[in-house]
N, CA, C and O atoms as a Tripos MOL2 file, in Angstrom:
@<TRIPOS>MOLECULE
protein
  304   303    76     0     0
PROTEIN
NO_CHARGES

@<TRIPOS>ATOM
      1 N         140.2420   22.8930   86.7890 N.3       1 UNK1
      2 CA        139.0690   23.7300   86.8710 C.3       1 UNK1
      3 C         139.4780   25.1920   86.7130 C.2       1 UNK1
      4 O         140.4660   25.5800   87.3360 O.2       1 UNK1
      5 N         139.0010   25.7870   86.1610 N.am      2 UNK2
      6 CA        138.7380   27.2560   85.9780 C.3       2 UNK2
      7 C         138.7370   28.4110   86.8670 C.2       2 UNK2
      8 O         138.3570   28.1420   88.0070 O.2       2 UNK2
      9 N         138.9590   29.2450   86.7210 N.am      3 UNK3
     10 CA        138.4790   30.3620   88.1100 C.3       3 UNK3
     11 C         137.7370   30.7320   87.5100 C.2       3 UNK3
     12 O         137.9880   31.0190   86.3390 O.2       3 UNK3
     13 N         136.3300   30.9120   88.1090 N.am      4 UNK4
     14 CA        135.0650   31.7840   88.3610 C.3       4 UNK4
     15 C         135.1060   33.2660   88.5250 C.2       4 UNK4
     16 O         135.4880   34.0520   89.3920 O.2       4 UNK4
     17 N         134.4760   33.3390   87.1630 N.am      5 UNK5
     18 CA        134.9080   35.3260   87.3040 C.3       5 UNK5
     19 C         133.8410   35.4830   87.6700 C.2       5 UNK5
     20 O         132.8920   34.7090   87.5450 O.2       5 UNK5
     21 N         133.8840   37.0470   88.4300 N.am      6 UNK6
     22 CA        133.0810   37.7250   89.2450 C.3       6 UNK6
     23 C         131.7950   38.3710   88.8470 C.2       6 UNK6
     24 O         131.8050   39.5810   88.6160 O.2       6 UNK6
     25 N         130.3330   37.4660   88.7100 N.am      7 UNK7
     26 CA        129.6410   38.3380   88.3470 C.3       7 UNK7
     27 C         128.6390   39.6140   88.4700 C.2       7 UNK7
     28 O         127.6260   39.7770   87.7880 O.2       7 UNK7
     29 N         129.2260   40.6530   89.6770 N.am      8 UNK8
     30 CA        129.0460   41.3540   89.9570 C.3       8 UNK8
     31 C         129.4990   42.3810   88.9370 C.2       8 UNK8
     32 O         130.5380   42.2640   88.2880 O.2       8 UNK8
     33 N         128.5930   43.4660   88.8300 N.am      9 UNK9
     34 CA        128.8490   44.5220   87.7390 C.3       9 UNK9
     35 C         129.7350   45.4740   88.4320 C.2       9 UNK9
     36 O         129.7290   45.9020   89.5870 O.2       9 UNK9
     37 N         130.6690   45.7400   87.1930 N.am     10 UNK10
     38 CA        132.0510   46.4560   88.1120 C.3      10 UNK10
     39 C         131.5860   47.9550   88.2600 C.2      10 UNK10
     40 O         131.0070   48.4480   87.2920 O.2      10 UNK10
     41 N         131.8360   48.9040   89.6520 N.am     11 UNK11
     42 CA        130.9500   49.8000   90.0100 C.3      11 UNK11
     43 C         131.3640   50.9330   89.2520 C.2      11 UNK11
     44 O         130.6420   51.9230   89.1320 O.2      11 UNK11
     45 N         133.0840   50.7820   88.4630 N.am     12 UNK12
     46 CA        133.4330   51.8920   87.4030 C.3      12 UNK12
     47 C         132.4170   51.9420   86.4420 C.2      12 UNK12
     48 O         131.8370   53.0170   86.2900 O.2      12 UNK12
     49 N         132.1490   51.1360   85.8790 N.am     13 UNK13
     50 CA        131.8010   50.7050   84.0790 C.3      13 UNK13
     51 C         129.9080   51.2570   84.4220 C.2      13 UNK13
     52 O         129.2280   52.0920   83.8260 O.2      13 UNK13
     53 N         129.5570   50.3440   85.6330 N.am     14 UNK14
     54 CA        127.6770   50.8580   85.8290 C.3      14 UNK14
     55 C         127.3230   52.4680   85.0680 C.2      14 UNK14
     56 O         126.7730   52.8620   84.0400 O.2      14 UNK14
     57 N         127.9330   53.0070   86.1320 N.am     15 UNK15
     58 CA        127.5580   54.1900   85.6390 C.3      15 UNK15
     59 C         128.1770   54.8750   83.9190 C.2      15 UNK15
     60 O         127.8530   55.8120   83.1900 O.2      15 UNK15
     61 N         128.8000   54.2060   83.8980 N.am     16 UNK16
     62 CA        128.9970   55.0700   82.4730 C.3      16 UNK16
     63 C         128.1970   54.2430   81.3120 C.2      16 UNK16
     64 O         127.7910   54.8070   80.2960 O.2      16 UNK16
     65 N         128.0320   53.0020   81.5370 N.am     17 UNK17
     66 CA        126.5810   52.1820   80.8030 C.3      17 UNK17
     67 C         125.0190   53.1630   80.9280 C.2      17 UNK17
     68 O         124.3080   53.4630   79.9680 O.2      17 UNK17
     69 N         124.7650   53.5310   82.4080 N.am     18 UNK18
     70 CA        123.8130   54.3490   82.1860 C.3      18 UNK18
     71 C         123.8590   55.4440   81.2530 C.2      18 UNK18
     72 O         122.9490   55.5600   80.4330 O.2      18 UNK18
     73 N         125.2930   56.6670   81.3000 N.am     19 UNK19
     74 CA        125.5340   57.4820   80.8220 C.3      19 UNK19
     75 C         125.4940   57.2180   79.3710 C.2      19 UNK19
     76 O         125.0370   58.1270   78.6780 O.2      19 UNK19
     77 N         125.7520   56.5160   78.9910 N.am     20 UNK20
     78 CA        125.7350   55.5370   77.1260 C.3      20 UNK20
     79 C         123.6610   55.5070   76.4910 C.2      20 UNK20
     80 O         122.9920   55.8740   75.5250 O.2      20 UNK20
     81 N         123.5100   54.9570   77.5530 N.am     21 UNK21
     82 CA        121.8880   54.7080   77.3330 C.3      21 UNK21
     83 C         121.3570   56.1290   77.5400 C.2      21 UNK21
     84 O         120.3330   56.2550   76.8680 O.2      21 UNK21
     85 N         121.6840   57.3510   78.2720 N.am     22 UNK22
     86 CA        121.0880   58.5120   78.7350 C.3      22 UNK22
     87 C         121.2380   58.9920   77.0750 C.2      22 UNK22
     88 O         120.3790   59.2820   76.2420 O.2      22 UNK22
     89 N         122.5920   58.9400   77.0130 N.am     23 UNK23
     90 CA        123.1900   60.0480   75.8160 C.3      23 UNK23
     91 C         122.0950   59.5530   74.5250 C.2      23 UNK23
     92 O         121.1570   60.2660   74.1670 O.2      23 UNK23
     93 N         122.3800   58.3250   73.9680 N.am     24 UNK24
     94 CA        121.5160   57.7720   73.3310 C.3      24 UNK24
     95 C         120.2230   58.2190   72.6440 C.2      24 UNK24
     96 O         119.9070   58.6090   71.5200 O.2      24 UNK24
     97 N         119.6250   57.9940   73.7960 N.am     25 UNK25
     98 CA        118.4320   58.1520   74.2250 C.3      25 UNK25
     99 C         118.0970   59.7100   73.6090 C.2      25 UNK25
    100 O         117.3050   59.9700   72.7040 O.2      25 UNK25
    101 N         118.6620   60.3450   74.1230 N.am     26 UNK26
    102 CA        118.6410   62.1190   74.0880 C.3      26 UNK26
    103 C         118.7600   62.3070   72.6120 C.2      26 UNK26
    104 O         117.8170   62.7590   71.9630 O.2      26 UNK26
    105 N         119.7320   62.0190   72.1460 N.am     27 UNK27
    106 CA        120.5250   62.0750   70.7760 C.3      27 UNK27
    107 C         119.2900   61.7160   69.6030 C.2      27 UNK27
    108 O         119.1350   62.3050   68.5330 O.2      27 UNK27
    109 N         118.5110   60.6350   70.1100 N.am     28 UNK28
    110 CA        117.3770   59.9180   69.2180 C.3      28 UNK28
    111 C         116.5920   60.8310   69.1470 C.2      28 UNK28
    112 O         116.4740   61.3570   68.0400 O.2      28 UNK28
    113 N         115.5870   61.4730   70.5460 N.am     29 UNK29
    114 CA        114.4900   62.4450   70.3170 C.3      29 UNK29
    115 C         115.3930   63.5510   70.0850 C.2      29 UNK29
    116 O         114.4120   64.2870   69.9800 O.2      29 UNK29
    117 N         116.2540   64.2560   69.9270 N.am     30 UNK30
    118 CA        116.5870   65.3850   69.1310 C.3      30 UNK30
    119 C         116.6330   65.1960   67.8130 C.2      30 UNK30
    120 O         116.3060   66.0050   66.9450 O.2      30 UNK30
    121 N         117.1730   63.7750   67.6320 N.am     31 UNK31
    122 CA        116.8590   63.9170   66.1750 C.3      31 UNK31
    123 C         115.0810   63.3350   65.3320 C.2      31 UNK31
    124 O         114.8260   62.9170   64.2030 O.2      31 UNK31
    125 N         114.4360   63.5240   66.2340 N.am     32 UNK32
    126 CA        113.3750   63.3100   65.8020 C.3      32 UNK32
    127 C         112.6220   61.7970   65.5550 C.2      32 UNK32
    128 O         111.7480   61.6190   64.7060 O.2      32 UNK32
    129 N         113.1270   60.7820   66.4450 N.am     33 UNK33
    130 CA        113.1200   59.6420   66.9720 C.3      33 UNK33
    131 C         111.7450   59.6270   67.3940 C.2      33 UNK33
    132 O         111.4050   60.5460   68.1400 O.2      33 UNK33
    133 N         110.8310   58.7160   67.0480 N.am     34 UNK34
    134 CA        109.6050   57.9020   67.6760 C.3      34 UNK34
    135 C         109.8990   57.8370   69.1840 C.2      34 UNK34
    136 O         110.8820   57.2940   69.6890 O.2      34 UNK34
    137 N         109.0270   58.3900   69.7510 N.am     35 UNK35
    138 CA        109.2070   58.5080   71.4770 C.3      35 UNK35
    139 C         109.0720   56.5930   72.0380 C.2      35 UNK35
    140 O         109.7930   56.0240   72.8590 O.2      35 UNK35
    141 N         107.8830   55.9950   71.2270 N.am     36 UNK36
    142 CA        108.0800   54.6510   71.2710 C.3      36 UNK36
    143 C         108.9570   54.5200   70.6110 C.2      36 UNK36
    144 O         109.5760   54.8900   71.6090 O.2      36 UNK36
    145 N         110.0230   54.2860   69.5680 N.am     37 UNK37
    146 CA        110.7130   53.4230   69.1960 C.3      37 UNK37
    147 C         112.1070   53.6790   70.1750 C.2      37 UNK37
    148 O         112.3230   52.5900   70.7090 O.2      37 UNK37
    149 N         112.7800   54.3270   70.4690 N.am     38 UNK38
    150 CA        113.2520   54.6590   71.6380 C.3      38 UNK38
    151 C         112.9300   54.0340   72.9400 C.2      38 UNK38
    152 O         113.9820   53.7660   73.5210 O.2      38 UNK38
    153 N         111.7100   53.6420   73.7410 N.am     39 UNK39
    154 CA        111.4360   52.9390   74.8720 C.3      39 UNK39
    155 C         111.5640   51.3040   74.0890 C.2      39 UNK39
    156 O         111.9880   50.4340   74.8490 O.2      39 UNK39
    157 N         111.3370   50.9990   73.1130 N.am     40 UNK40
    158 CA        111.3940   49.5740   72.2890 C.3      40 UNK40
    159 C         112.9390   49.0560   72.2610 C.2      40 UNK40
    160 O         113.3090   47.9090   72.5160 O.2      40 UNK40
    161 N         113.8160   50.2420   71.8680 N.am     41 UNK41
    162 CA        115.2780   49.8410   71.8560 C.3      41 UNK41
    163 C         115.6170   49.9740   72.7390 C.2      41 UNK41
    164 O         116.7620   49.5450   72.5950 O.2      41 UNK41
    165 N         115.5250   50.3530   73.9750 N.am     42 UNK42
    166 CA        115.9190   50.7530   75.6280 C.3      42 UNK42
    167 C         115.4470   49.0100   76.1880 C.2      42 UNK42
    168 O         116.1350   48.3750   76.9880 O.2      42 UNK42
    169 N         114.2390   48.5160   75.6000 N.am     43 UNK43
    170 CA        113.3770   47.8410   76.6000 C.3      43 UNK43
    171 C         112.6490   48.2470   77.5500 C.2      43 UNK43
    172 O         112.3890   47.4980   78.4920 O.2      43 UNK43
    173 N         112.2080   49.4430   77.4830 N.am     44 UNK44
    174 CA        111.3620   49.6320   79.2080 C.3      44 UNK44
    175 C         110.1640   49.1130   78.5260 C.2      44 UNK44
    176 O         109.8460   49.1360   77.3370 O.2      44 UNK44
    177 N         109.4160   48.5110   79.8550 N.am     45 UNK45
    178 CA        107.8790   48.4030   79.3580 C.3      45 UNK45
    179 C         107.0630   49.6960   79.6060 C.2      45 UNK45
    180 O         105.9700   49.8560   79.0630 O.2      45 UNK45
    181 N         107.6330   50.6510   80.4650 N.am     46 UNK46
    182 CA        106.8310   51.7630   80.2340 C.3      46 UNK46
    183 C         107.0890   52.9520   79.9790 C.2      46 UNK46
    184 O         107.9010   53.3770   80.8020 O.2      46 UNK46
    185 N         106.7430   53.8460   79.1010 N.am     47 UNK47
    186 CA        107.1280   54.9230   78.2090 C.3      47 UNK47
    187 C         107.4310   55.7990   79.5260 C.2      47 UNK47
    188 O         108.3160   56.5990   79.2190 O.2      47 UNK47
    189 N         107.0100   55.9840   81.0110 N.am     48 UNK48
    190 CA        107.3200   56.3660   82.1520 C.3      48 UNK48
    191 C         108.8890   56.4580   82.2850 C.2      48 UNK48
    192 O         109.7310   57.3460   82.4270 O.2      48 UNK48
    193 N         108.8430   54.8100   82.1430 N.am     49 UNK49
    194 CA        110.8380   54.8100   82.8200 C.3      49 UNK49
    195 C         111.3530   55.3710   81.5130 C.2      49 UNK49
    196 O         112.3730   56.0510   81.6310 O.2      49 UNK49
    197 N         110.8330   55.2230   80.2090 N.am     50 UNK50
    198 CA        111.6930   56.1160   79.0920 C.3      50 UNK50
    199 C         112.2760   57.4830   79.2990 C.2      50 UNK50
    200 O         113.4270   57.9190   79.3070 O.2      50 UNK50
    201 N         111.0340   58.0310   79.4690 N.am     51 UNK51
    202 CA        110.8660   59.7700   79.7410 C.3      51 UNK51
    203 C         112.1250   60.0200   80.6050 C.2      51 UNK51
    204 O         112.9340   60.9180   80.3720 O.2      51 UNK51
    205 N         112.2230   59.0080   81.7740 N.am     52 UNK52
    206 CA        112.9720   59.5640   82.3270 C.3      52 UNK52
    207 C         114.1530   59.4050   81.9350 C.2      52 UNK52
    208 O         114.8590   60.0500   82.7100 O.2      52 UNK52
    209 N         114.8720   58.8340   81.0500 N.am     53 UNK53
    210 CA        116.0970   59.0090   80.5530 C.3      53 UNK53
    211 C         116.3980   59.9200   79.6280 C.2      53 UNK53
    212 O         117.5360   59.7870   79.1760 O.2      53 UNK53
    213 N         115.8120   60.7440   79.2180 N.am     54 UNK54
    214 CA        115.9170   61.8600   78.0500 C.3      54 UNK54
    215 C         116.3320   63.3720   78.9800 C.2      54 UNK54
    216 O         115.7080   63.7400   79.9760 O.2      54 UNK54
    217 N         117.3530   63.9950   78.4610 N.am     55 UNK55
    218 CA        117.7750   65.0480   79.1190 C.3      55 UNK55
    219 C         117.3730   66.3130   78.0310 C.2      55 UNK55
    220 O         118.2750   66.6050   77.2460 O.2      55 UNK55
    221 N         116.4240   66.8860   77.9490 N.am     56 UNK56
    222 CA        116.3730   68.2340   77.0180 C.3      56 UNK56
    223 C         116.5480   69.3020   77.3340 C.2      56 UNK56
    224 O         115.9890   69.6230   78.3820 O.2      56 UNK56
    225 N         117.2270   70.1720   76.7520 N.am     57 UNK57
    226 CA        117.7100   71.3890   76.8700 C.3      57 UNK57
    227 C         116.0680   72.3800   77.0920 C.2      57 UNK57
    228 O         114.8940   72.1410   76.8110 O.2      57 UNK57
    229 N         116.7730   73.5070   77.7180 N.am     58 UNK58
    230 CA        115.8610   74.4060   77.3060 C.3      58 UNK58
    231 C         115.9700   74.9730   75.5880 C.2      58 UNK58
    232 O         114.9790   75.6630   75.3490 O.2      58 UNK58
    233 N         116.3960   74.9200   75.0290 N.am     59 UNK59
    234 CA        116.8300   75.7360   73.7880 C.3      59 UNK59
    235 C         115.8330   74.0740   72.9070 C.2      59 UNK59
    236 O         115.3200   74.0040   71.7900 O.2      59 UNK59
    237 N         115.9010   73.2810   73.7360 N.am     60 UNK60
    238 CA        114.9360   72.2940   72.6570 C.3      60 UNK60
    239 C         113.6220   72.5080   72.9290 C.2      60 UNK60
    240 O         112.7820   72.6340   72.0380 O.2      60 UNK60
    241 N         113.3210   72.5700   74.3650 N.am     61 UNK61
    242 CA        111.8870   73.1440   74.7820 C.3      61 UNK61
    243 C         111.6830   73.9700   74.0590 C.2      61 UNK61
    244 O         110.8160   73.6320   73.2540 O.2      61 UNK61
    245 N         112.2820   75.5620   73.8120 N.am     62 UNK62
    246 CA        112.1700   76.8240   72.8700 C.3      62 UNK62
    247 C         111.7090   76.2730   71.4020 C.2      62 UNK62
    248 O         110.7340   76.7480   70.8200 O.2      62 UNK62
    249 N         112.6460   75.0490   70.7760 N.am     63 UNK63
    250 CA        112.2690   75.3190   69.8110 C.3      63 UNK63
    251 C         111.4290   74.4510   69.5080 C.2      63 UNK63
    252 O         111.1980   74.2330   68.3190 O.2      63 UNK63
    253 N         110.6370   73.6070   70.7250 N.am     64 UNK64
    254 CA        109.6680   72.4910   69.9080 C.3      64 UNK64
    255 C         108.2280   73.7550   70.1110 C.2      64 UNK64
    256 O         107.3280   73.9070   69.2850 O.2      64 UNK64
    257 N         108.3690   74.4790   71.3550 N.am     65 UNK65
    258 CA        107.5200   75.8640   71.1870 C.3      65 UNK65
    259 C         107.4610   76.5780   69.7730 C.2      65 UNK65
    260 O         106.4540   76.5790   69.0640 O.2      65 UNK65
    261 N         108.3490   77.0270   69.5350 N.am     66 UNK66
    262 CA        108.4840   77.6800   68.1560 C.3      66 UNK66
    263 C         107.7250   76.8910   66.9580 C.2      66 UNK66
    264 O         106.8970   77.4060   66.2070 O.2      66 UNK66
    265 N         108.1180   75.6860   66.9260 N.am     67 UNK67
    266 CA        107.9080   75.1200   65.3310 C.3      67 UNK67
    267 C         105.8620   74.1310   65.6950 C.2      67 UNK67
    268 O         105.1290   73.6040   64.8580 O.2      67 UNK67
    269 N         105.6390   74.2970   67.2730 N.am     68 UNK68
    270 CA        104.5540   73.6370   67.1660 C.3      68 UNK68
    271 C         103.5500   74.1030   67.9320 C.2      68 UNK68
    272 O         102.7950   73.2330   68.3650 O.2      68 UNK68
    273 N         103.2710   75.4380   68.2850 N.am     69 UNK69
    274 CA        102.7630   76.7350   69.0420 C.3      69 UNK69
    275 C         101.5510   77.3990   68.1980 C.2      69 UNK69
    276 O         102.1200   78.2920   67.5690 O.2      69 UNK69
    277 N         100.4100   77.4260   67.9120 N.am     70 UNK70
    278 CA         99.9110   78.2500   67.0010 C.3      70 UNK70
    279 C         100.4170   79.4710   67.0100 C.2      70 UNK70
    280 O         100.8680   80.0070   65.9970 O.2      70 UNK70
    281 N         100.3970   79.7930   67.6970 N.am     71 UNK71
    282 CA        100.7110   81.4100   67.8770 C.3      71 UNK71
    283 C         101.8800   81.6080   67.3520 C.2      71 UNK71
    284 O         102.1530   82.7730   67.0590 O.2      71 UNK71
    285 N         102.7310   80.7100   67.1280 N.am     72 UNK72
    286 CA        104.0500   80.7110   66.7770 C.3      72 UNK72
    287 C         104.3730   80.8130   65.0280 C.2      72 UNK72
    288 O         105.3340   81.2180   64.3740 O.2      72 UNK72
    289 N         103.0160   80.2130   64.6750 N.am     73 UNK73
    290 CA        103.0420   79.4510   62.8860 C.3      73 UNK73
    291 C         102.6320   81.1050   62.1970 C.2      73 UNK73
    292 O         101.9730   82.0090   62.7110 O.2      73 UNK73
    293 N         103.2480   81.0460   60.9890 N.am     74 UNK74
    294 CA        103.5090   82.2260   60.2020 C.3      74 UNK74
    295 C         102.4940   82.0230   59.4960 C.2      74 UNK74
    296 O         102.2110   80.8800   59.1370 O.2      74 UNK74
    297 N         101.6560   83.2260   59.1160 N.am     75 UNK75
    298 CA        100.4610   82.7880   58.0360 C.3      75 UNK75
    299 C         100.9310   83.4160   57.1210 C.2      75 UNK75
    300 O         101.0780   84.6380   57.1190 O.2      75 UNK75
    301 N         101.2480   82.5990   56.1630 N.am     76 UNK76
    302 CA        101.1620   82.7610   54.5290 C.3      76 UNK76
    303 C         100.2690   82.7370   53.9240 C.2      76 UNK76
    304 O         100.3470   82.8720   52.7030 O.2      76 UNK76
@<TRIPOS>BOND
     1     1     2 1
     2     2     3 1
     3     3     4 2
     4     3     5 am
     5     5     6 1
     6     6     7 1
     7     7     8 2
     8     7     9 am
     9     9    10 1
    10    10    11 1
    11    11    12 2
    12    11    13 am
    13    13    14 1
    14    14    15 1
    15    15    16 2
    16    15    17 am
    17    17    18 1
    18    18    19 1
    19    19    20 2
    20    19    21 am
    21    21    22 1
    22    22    23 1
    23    23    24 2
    24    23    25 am
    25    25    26 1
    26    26    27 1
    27    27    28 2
    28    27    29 am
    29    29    30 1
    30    30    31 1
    31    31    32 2
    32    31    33 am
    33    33    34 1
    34    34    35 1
    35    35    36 2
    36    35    37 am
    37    37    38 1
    38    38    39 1
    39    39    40 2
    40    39    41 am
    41    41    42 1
    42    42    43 1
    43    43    44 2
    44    43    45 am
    45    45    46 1
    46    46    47 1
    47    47    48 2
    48    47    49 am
    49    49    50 1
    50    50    51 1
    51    51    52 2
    52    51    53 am
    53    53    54 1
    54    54    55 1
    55    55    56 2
    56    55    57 am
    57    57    58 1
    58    58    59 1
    59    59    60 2
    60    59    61 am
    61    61    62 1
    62    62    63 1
    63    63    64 2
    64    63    65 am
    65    65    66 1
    66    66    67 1
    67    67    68 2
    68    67    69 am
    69    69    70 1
    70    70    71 1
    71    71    72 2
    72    71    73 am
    73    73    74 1
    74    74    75 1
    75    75    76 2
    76    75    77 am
    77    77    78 1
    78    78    79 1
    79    79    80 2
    80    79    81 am
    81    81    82 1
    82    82    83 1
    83    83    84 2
    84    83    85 am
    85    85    86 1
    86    86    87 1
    87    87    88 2
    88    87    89 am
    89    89    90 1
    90    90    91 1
    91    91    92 2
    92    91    93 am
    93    93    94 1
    94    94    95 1
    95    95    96 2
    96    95    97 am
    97    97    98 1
    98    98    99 1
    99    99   100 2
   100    99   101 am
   101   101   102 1
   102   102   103 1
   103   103   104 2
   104   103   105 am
   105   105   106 1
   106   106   107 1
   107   107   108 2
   108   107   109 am
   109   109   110 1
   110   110   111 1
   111   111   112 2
   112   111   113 am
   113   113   114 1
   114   114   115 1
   115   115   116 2
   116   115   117 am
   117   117   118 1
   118   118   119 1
   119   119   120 2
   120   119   121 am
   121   121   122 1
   122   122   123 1
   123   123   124 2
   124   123   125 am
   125   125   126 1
   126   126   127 1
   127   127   128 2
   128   127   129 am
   129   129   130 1
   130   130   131 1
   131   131   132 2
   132   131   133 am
   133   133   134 1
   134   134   135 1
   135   135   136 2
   136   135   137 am
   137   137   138 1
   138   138   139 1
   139   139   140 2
   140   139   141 am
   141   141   142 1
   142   142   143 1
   143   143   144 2
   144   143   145 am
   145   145   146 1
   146   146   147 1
   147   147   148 2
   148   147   149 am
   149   149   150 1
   150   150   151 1
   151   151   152 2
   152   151   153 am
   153   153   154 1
   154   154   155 1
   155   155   156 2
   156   155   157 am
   157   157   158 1
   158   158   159 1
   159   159   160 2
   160   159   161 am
   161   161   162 1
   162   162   163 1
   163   163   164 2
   164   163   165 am
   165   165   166 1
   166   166   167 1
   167   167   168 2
   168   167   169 am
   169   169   170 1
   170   170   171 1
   171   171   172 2
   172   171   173 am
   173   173   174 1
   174   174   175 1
   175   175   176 2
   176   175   177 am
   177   177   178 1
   178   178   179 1
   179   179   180 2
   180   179   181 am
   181   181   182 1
   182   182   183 1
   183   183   184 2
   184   183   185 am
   185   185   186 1
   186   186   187 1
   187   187   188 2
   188   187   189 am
   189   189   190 1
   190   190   191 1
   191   191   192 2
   192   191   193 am
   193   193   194 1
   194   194   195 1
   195   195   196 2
   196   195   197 am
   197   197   198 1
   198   198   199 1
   199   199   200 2
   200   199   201 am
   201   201   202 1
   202   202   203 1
   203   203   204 2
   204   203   205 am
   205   205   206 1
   206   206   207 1
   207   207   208 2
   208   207   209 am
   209   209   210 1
   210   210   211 1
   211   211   212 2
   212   211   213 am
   213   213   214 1
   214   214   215 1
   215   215   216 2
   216   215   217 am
   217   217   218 1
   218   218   219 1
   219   219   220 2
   220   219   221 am
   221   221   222 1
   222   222   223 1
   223   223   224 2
   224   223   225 am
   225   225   226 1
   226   226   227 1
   227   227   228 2
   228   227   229 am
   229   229   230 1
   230   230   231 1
   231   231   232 2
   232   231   233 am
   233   233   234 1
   234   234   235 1
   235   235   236 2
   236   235   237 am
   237   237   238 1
   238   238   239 1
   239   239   240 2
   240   239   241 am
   241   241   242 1
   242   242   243 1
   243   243   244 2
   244   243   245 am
   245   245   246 1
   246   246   247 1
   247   247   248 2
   248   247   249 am
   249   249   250 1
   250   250   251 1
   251   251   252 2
   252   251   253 am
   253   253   254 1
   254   254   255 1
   255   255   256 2
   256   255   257 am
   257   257   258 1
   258   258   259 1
   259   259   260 2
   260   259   261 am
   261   261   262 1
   262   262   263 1
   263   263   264 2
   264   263   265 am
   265   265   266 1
   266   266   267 1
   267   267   268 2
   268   267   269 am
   269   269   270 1
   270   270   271 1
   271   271   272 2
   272   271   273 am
   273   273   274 1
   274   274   275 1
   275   275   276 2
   276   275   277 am
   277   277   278 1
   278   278   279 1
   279   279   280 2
   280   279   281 am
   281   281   282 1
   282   282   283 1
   283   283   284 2
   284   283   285 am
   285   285   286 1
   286   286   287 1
   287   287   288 2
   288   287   289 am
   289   289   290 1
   290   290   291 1
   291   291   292 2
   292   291   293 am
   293   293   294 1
   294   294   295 1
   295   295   296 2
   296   295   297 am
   297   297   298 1
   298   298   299 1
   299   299   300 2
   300   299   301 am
   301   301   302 1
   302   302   303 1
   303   303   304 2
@<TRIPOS>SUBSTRUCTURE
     1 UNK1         2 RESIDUE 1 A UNK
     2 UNK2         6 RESIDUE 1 A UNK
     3 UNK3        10 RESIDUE 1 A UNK
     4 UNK4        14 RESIDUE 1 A UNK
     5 UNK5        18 RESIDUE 1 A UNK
     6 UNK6        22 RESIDUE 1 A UNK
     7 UNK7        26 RESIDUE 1 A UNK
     8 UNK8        30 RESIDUE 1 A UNK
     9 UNK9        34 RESIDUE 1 A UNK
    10 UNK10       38 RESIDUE 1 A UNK
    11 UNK11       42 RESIDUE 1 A UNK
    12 UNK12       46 RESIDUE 1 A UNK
    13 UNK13       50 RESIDUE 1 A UNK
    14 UNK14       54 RESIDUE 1 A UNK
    15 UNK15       58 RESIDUE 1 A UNK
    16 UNK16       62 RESIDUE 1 A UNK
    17 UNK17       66 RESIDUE 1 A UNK
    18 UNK18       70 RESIDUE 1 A UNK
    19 UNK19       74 RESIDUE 1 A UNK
    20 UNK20       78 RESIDUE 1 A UNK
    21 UNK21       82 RESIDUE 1 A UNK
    22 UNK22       86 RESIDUE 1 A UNK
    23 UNK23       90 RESIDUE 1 A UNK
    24 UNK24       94 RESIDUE 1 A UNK
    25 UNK25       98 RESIDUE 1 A UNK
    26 UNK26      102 RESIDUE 1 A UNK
    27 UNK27      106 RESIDUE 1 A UNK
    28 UNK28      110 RESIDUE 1 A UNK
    29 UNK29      114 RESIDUE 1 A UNK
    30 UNK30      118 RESIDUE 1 A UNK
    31 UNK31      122 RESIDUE 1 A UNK
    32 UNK32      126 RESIDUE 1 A UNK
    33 UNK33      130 RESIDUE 1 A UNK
    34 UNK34      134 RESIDUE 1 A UNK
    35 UNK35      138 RESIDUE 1 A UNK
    36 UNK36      142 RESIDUE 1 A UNK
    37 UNK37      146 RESIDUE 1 A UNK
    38 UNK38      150 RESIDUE 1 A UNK
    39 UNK39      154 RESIDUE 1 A UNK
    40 UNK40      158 RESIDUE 1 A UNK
    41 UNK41      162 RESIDUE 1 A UNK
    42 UNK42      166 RESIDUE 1 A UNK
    43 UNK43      170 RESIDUE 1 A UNK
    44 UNK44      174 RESIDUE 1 A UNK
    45 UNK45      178 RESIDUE 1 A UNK
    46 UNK46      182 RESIDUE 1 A UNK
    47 UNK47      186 RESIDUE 1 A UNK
    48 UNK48      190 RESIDUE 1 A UNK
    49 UNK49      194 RESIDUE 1 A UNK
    50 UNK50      198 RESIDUE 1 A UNK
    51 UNK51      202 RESIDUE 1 A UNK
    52 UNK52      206 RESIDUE 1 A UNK
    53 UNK53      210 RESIDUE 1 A UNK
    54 UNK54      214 RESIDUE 1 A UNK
    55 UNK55      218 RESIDUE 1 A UNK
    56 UNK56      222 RESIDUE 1 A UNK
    57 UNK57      226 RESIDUE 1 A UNK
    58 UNK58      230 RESIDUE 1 A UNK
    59 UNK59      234 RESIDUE 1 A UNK
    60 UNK60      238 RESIDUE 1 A UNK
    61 UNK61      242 RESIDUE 1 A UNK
    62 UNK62      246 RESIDUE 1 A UNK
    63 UNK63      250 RESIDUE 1 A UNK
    64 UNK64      254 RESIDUE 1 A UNK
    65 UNK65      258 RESIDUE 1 A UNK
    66 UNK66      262 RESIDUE 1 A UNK
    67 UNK67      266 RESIDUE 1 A UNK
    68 UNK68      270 RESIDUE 1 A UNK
    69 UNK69      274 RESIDUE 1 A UNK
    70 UNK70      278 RESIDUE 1 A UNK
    71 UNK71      282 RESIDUE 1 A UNK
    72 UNK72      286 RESIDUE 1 A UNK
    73 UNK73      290 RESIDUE 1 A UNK
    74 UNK74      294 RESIDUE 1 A UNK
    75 UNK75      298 RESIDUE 1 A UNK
    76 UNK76      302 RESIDUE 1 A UNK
């Protein structure tokens, strides 16, 4: 018979699995990633627990202000 490996998740590796899915995650809506298709490849059922894995800068806040602000848009 076999030895029975341990299936408890090893407490090194947890957190850097989250850190993998955070980065991810972030990396997608900066690059202009479907806010759903992002919660679809994660699996959450709700765009709630998504949100919360996305880390944005202020300098991304600034510039989603900038490019989607009326006040911001240049009239040509």
């Amino acid at each position: 018979m076999s030895k029975c490996h341990n299936t408890r998740p090893d407490p090194f590796m947890t957190p850097l699995l989250y850190v993998w899915r955070h980065t991810c995650a972030t990396h997608l809506v900066q690059n202009n990633a479907n806010l759903r298709h992002v919660q679809d490849l994660l699996g959450h059922g709700s765009l709630a627990t998504t949100e919360r894995y996305l880390r944005l800068t202020i300098a991304d806040l600034k510039e989603a202000h900038a490019r989607f602000h009326p006040r911001e848009q240049q009239n040509d």
